[in-house]
C-alpha positions as CSV (number, residue, x, y, z in Angstrom):
1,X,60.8,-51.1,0.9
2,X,59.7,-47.9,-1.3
3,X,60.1,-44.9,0.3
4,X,58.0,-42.3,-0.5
5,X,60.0,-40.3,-2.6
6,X,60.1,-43.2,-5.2
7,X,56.6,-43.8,-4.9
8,X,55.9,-40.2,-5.8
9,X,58.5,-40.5,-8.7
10,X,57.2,-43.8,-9.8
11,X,54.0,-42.4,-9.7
12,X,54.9,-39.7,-11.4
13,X,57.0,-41.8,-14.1
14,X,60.3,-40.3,-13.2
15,X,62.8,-42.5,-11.8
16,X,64.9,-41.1,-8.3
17,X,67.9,-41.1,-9.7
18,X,67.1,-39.3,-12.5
19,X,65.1,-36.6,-10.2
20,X,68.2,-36.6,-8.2
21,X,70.4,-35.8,-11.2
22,X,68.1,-32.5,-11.9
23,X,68.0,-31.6,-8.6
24,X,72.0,-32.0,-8.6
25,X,71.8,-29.5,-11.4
26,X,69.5,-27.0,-10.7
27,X,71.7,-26.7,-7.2
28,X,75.1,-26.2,-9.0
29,X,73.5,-24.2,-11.2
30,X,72.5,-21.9,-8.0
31,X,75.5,-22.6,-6.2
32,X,77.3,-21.5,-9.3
33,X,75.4,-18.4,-9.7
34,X,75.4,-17.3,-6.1
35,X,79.4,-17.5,-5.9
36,X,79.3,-15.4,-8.9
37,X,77.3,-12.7,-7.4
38,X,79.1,-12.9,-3.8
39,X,82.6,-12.2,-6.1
40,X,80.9,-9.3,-7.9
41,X,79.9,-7.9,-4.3
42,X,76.4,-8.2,-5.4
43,X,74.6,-9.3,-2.0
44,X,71.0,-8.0,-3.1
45,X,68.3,-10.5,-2.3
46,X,70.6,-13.1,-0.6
47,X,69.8,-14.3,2.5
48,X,72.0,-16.0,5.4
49,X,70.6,-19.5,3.5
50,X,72.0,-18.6,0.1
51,X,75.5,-18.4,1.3
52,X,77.8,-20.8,1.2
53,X,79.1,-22.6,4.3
54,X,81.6,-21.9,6.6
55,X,80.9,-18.6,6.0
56,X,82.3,-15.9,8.4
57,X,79.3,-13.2,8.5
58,X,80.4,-9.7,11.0
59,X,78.1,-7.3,12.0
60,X,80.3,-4.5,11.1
61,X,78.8,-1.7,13.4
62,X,78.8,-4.5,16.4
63,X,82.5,-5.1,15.6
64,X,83.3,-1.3,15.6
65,X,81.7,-0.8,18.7
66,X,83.2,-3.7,20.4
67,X,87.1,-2.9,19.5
68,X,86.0,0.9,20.3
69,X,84.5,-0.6,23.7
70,X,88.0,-2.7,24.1
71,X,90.3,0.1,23.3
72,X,88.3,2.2,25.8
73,X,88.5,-0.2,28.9
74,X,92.5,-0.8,27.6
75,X,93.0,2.8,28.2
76,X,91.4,3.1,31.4
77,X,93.1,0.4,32.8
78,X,96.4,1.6,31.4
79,X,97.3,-0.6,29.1
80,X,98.1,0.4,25.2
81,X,96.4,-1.8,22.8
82,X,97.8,-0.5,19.7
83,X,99.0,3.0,18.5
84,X,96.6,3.6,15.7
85,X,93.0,3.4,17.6
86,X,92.0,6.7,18.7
């Protein structure tokens, strides 16, 4: 049975494997140049699709306001979370 994807290639007079190959490249290619610009700390234009999985992702003003929220409740209740949190 042809699937459609090789009856589009056929069609097109481009085999699948050889479509696959370029699409294998153009993808590493990406991949290649997206790691380089996440180790350069250059995250403009990126979006939660470009990066590359697992991939931890914090809200940082969330997490402030969570360990502030935590080291607030600790100190009502009495207990000392660390020395170093206001």
């Amino acid at each position: 049975m042809t699937s459609r994807r090789n009856f589009v290639f056929a069609a097109a007079g481009i085999s699948a494997g050889a479509a696959g190959m370029a699409r294998a490249a153009t993808s590493d290619a990406r991949s290649a140049n997206l790691l380089a610009r996440i180790a350069r700390q250059d995250y403009r234009g990126l979006t939660k699709e470009d990066l590359p999985t697992p991939c931890l992702v914090v809200d940082q003003a969330a997490f402030e306001q969570n360990v502030q929220k935590m080291a607030n409740d600790c100190k009502a209740a009495g207990i000392q979370l660390a020395d170093d949190i206001p």
